[in-house]
N, C-alpha and C positions, 0 to 999 in steps of 0.2 A: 407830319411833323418830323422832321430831320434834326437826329443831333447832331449836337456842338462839334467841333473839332476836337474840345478835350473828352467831350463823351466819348469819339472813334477811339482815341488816343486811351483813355482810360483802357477800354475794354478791350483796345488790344495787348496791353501790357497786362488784361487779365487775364484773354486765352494765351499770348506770351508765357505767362507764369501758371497756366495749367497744363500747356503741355511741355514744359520743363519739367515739372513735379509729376507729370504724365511717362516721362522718358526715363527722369530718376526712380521711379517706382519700377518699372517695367526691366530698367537696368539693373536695380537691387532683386526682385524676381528671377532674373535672368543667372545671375551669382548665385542670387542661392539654390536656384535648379543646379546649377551645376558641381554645387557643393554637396547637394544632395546624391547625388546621381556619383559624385567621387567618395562618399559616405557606401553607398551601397557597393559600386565597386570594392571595396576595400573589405567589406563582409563577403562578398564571393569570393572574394582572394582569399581570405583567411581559410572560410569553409570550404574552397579547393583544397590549399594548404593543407587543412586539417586530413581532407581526405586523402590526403597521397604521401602524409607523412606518420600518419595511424592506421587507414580505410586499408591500405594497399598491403602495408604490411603484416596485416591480421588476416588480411585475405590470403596472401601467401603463405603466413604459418599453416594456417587449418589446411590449405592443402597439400601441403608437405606433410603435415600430420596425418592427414586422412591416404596420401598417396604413397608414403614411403614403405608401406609393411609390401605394399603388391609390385612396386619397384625392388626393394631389398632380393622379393621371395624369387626375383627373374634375375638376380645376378649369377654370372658363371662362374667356374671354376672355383667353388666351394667360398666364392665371397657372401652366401647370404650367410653361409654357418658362421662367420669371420664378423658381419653384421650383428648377429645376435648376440655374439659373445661382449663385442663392444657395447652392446646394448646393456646386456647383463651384466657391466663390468668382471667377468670372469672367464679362463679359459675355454676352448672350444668345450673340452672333453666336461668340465663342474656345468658348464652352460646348458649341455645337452641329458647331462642328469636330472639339471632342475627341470627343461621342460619337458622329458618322459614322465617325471613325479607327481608333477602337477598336471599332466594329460591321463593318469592312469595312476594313481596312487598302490590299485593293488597289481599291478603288472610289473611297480617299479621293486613292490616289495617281495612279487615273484622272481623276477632279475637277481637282486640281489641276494636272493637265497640257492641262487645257481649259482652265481657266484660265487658265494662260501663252500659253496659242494665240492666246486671242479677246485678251487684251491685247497681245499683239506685234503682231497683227493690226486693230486696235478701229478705225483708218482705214478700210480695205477694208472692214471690215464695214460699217459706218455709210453708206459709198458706193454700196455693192451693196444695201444695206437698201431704202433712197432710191429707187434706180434701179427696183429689186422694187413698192415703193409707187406710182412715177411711171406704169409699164407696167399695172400690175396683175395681172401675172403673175410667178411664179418665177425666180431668177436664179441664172445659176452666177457665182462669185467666182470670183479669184484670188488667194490668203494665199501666206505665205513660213513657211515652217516652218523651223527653223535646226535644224543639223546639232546634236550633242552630241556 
């Protein structure tokens, strides 16, 4: 039993129209893979982005941070004492007070009490020095040390 003419005809105008809806489907699929696939691109972009406009430069600070005291400590010609000072916003000479104070609290507080010695004293010294240079040999002084 063979169909009709319109039966052929029928049912090609229904695989016809299945694989139209067959092609439109598959063409709508096709968009929107590629929409998808231009969605996720744009998230690596971004989380590149992200990393090279935050990742990098946080990465640099810390090792700048972490690298700069053993950089500073190898520069020449008295730039790391120059270093510190700027660090410490204070001249060389207050800069190197603070860090002997804070390296040796009672060393600094020995220093300074020689300090007030040889300046209470800084006549006798300079006389006895003299005298030391005049002979050529070794001198005993005589200083005043003041009570507290």
């Amino acid at each position: 039993m063979l169909g009709t003419g319109s039966d052929v005809d029928s049912g090609r105008e229904l695989m016809s129209e299945v694989a139209q809806k067959y092609d439109r489907a598959r063409q709508d699929a096709e968009r929107e893979r590629h929409q998808l696939a231009g969605m996720i691109g744009t998230v690596r972009a971004k989380r590149n982005q992200t990393f090279w406009l935050i990742g990098i430069p946080l990465a640099v600070f810390a090792f700048t941070l972490l690298a700069s005291p053993v950089l500073l400590s190898e520069l020449p010609f008295g730039l790391n004492a120059r270093a510190a000072a700027a660090v410490m916003r204070a001249d060389r000479w207050d800069a190197g007070s603070a860090l002997m104070q804070a390296d040796s609290p009672q060393g600094w507080l020995d220093l300074a009490a020689a300090s007030g010695l040889v300046r209470a004293n800084q006549e006798a010294i300079v006389a006895c020095r003299q005298m030391a240079e005049n002979e050529g040999k070794n001198q005993r002084c005589v200083i005043t040390v003041k009570a507290e």
